[in-house]
C-alpha positions as CSV (number, residue, x, y, z in Angstrom):
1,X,23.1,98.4,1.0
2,X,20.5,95.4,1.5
3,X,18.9,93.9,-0.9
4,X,15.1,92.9,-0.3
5,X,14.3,89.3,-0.3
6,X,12.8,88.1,-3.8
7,X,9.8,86.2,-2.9
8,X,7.7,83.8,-5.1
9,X,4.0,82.7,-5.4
10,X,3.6,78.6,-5.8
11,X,0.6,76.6,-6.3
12,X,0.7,72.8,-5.2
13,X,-2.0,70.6,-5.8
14,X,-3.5,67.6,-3.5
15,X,-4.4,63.9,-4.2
16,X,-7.9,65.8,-4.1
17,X,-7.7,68.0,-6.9
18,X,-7.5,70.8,-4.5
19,X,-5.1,73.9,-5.3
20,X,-3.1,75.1,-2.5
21,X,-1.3,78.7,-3.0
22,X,1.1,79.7,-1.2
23,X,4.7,82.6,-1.1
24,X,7.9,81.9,-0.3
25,X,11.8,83.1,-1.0
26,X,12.4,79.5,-1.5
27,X,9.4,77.5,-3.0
28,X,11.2,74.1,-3.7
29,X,12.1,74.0,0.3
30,X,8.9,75.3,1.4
31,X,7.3,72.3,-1.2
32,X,9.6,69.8,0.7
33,X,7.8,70.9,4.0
34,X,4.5,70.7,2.4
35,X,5.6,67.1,1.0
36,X,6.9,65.4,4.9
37,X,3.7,66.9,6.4
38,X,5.5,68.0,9.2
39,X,4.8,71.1,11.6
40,X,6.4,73.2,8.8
41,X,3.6,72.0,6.6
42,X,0.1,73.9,5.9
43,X,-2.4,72.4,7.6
44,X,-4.7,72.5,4.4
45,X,-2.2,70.0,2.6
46,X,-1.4,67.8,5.9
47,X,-2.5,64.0,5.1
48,X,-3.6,65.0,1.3
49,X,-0.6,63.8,0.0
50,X,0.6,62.8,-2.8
51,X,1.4,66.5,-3.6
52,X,2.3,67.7,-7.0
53,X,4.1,71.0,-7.9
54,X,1.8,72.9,-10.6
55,X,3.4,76.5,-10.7
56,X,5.3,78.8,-9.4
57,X,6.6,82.7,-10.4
58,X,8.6,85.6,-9.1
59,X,6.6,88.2,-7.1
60,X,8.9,90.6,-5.6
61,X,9.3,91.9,-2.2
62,X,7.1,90.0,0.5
63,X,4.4,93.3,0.5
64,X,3.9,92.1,-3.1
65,X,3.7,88.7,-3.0
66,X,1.3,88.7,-0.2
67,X,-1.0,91.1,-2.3
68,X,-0.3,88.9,-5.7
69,X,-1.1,85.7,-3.2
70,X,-4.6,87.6,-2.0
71,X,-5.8,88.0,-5.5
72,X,-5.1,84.7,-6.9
73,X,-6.7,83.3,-3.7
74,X,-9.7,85.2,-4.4
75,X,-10.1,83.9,-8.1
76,X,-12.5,80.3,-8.7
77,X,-10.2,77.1,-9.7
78,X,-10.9,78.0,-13.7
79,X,-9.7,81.3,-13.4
80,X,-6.9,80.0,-11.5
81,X,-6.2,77.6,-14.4
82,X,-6.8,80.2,-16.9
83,X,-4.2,82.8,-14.9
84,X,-1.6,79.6,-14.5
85,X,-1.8,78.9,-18.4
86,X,-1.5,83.1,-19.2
87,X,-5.0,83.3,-20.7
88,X,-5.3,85.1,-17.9
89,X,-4.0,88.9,-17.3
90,X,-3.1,89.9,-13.7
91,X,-4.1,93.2,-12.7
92,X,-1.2,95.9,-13.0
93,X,-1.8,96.5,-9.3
94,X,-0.8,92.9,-8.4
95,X,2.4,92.6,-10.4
96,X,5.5,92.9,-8.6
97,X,7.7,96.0,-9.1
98,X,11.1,96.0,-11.0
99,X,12.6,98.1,-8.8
């Protein structure tokens, strides 16, 4: 039997200030790619280095992360803070499924 992928939802900031958030099975490596700014990179964190790692979590298969990644994408930089520091609750529809 095959076990899904566990995927995670990360959150890098740039020399800007800017928040960047992003889901991958393997956020350290996919921060590494951010970091050498090469064709792996996102194009919103190319030449905005120095990058720092704010926060990352679990978020299930890839159908969850991507709708966990859509609502944190849709909330303003303070409620992004807020979510990152656990003031603030994510919707039961958006957390990832145990089984």
């Amino acid at each position: 039997m095959k076990t899904e992928q566990q995927w995670y939802l990360y959150i890098v900031e740039n020399r800007l200030g800017h928040w960047y958030t992003g889901i991958s099975p393997d956020p350290q490596r996919r921060f590494a790619e951010h970091q050498q700014g090469g064709p792996r990179a996102a194009k919103a964190l190319k030449g905005k280095g120095p990058l720092t790692f704010i926060y990352q979590c679990w978020a299930g298969d890839r159908s969850g992360a991507s709708r966990l990644e859509c609502w944190v994408k849709s909330l303003s930089k303070d409620q992004k803070r807020q979510w990152v520091a656990g003031t603030l609750i994510t919707p039961d529809s958006y957390l990832p499924s145990l089984s």
